[in-house]
N, CA, C and O of each residue as an XYZ file, in Angstrom:
444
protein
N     -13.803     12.885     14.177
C     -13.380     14.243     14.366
C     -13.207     14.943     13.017
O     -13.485     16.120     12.788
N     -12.616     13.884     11.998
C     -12.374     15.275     10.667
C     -13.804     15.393      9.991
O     -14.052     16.415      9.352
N     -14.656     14.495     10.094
C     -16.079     14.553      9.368
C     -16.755     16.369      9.760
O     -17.350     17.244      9.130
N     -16.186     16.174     11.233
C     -17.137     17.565     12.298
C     -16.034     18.794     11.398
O     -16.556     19.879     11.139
N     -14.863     18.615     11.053
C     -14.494     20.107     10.641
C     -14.224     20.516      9.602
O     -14.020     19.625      8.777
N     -14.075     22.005      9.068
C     -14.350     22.058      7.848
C     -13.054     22.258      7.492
O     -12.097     22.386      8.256
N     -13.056     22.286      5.919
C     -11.770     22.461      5.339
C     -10.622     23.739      5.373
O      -9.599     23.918      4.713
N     -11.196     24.439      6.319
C     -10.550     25.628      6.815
C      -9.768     24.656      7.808
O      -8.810     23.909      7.610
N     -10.223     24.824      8.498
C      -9.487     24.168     10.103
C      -8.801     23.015      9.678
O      -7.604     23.109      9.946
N      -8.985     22.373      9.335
C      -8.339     21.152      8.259
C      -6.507     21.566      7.781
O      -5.415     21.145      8.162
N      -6.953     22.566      6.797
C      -6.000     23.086      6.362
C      -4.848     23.332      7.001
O      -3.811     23.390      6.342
N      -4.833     23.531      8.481
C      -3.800     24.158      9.509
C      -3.336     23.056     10.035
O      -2.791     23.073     11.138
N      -3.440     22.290      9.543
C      -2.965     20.893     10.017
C      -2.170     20.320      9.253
O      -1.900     19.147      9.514
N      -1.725     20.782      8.408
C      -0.693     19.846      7.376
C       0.602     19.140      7.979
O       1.149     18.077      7.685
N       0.831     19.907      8.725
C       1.769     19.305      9.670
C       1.920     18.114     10.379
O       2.870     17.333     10.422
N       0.220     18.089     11.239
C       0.021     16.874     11.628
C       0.290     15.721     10.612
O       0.873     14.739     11.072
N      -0.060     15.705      9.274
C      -0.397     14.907      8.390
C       1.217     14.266      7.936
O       1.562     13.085      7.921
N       1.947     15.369      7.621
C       3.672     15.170      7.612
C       4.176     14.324      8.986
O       5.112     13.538      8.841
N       3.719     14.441      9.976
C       4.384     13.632     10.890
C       4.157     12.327     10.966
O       5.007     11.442     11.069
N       2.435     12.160     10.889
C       1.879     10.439      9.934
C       2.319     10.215      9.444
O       2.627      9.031      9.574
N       2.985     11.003      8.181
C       3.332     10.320      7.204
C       4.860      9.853      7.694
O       5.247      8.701      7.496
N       5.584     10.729      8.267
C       7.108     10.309      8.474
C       7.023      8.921      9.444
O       7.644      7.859      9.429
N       6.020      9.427     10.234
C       6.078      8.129     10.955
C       6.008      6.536     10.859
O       6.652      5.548     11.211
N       4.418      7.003      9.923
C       4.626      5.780      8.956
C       5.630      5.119      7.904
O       5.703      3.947      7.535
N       6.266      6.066      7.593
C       7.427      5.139      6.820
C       8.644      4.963      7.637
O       9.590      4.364      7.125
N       8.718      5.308      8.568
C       9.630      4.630      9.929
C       9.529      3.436     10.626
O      10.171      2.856     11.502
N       8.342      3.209      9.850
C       7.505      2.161     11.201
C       8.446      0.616     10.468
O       8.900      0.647      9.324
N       8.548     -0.315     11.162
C       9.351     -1.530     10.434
C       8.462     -1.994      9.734
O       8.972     -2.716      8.877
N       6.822     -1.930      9.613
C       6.163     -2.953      8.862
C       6.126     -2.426      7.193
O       5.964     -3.177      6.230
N       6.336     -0.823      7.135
C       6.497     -0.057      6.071
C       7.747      0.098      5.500
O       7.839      0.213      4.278
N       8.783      0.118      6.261
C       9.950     -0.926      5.290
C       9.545     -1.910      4.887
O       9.773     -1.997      3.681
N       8.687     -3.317      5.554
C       8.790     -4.059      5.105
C       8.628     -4.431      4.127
O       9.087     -5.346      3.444
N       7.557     -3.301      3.962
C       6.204     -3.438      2.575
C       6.886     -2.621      1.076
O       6.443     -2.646     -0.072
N       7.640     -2.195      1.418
C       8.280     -1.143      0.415
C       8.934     -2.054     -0.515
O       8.576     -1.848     -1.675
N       9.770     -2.986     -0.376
C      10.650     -3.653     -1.219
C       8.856     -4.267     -2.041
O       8.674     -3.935     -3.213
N       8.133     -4.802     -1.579
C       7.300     -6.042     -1.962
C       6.255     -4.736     -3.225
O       5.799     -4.835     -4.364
N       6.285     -3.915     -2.430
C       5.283     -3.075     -3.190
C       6.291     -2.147     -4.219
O       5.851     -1.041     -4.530
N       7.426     -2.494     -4.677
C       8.398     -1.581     -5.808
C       8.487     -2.822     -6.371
O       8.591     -2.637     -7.583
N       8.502     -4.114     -6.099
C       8.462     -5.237     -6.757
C       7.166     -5.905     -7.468
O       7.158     -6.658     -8.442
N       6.381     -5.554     -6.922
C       4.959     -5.370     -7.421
C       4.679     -4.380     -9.044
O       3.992     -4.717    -10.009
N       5.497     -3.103     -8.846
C       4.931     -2.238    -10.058
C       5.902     -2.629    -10.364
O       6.233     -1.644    -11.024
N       6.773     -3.331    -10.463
C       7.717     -3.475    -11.964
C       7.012     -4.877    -12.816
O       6.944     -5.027    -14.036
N       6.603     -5.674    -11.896
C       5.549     -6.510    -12.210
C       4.494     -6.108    -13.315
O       4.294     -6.513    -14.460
N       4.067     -5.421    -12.744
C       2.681     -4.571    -13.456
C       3.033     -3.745    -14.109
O       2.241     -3.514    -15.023
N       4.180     -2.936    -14.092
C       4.612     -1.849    -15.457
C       4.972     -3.107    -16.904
O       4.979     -2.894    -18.117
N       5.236     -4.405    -16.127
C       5.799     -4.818    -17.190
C       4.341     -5.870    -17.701
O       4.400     -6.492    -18.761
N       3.339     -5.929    -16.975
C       1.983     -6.290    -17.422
C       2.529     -8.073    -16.915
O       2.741     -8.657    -17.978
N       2.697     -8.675    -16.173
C       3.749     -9.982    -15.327
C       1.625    -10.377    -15.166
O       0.793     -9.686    -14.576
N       1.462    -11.338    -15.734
C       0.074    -11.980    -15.234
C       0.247    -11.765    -13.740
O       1.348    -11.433    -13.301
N      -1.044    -11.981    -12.756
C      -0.889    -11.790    -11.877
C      -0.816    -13.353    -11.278
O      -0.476    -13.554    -10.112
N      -0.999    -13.915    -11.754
C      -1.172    -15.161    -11.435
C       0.414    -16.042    -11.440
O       0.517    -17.249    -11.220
N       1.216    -15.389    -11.653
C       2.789    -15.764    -12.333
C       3.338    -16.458    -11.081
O       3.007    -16.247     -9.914
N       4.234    -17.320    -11.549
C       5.148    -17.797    -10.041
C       5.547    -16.702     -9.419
O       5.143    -16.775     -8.259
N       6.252    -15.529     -9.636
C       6.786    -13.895     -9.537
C       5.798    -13.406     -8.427
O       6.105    -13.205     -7.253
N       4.632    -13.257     -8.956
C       3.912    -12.804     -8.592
C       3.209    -13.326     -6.953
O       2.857    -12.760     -5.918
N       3.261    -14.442     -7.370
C       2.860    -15.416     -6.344
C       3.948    -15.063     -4.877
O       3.557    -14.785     -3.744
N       5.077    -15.159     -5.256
C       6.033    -14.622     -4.397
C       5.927    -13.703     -3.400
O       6.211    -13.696     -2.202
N       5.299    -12.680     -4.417
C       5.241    -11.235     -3.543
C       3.892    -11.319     -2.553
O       3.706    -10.713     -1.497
N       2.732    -12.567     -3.455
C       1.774    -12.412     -2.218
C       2.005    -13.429     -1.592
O       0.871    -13.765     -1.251
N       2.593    -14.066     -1.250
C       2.938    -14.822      0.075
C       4.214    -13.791      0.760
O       4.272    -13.684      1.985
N       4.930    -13.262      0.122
C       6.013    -11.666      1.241
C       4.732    -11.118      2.065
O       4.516    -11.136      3.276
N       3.752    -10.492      0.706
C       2.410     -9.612      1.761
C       1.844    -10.392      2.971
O       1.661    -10.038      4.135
N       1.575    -11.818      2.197
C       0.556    -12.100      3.567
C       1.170    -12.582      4.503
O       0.424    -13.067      5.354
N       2.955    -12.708      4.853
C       3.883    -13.088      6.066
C       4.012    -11.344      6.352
O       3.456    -11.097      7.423
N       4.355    -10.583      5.961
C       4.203     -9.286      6.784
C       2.928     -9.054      7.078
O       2.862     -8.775      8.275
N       1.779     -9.030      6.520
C       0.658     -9.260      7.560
C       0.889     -9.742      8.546
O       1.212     -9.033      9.499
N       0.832    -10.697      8.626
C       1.190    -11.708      9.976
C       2.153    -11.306     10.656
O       1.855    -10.931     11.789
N       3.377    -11.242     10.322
C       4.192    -10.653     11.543
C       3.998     -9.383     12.185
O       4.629     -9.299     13.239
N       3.380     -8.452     11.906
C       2.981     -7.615     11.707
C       1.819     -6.957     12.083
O       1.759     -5.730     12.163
N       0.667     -7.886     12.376
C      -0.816     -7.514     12.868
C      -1.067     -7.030     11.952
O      -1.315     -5.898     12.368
N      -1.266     -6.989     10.542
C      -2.339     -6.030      9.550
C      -3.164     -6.477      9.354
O      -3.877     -5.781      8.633
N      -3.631     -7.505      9.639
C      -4.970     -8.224      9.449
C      -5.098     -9.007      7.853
O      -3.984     -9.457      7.582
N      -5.738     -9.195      7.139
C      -6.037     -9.372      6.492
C      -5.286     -9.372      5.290
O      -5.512     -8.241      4.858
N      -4.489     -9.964      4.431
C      -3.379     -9.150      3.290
C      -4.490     -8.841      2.122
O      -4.263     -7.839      1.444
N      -5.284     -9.352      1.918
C      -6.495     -8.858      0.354
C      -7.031     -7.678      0.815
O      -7.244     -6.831     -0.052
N      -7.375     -7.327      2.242
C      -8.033     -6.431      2.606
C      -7.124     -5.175      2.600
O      -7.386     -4.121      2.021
N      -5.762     -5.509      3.497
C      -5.053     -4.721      3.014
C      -4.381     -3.874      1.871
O      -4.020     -2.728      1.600
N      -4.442     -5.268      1.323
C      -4.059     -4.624     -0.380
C      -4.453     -3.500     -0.891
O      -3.798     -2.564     -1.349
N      -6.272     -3.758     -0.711
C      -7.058     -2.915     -1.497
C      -7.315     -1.519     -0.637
O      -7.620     -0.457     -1.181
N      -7.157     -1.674      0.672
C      -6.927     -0.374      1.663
C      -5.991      0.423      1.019
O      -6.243      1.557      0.614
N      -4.992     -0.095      0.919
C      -3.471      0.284      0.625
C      -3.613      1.364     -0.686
O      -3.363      2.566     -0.589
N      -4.091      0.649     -2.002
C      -4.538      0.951     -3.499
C      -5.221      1.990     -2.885
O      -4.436      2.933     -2.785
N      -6.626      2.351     -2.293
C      -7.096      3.643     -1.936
C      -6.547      4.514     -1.412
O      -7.024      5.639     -1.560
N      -5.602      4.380     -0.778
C      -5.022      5.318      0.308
C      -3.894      6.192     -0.153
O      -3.163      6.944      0.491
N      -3.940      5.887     -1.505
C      -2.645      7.095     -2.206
C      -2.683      7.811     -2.254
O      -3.488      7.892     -3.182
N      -2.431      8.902     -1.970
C      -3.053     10.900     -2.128
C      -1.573     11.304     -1.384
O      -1.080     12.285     -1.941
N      -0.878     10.865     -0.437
C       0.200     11.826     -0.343
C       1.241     12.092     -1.046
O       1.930     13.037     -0.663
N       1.488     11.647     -1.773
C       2.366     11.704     -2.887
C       2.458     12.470     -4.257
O       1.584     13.334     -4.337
N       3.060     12.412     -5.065
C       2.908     12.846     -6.252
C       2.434     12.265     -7.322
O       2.784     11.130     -7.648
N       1.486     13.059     -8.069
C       0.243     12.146     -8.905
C       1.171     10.844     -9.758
O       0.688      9.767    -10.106
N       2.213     11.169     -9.911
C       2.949      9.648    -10.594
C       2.843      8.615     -9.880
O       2.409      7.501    -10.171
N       3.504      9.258     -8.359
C       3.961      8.220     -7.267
C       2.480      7.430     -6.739
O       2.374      6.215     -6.574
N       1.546      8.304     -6.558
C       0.445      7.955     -6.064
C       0.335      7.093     -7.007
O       0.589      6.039     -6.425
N       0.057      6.768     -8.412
C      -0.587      6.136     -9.165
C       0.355      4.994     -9.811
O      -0.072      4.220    -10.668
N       1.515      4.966     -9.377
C       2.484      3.665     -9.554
C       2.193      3.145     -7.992
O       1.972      1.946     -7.821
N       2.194      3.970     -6.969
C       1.589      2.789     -5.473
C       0.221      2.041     -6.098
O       0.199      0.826     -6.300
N      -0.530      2.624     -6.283
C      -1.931      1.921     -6.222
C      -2.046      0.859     -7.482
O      -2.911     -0.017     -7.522
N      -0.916      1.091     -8.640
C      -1.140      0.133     -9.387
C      -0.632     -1.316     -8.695
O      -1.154     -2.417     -8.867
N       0.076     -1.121     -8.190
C       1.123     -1.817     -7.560
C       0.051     -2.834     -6.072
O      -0.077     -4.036     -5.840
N      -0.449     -1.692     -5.458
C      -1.411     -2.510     -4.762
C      -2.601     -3.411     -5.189
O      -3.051     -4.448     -4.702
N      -2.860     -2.866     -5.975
C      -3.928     -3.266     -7.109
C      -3.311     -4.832     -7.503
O      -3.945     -5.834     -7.171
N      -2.077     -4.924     -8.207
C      -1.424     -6.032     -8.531
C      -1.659     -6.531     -7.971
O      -2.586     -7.305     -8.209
N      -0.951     -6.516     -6.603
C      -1.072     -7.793     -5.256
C      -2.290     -8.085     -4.984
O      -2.839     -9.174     -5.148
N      -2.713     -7.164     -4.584
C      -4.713     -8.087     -4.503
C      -5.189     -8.803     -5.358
O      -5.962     -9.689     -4.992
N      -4.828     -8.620     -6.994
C      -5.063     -9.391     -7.710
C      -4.288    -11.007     -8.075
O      -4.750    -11.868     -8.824
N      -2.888    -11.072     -7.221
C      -1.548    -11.540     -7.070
C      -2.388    -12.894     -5.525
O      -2.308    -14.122     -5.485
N      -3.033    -11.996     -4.608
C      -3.878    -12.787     -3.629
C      -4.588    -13.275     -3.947
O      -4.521    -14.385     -3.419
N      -5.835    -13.183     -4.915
C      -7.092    -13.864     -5.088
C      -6.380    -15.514     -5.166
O      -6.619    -16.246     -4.206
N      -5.646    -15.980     -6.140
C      -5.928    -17.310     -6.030
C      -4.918    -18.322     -4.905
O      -4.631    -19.519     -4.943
N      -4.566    -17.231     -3.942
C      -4.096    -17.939     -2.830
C      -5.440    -18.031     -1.403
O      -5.453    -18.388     -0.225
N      -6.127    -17.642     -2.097
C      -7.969    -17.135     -1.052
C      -8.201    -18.718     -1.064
O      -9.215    -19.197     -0.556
């Protein structure tokens, strides 16, 4: 449906987009993820190998909220996650995605 409309009609929708968004951070699996993913960029602000016991931590948190959770996949998620930043503010957006970024890289050697 959004491919078919243009960025006019789009536009009148911001609303819709605010209620996704509230919703989604209501949802329990987005609490869940919040502690793991603010624990993640302090990781990575502080440059924490990804490979670290620390680190390791947070991707075994990700890939048990996967699982409890139905998200499928936690690497796949990760890197979903890292793309999907735009509602926020260009800081916030770009401390989430570093942060997701981490953990996928935090997953590879649990693959």
């Amino acid at each position: 449906m959004s491919r078919s409309m243009t960025a006019e009609q789009g536009a009148s929708d911001e609303g819709l987009w605010d209620y996704f968004g509230a919703a989604q951070e209501a949802s329990p699996w987005h609490r869940a993820l919040a502690q793991t993913t603010l624990e993640a960029s302090k990781l990575a602000e502080r440059k924490v190998n990804p490979t670290s016991e620390s680190a390791a931590a947070l991707a075994h948190d990700l890939t048990r909220i996967c699982s409890d959770y139905s998200l499928g996949d936690p690497l796949v998620y990760a890197r979903w996650a890292a793309a999907m930043q735009f509602r926020n503010s260009d800081d916030e957006n770009a401390r989430l995605k570093a942060a997701w970024m981490y953990l996928a890289e935090a997953l590879k050697p649990t693959l």
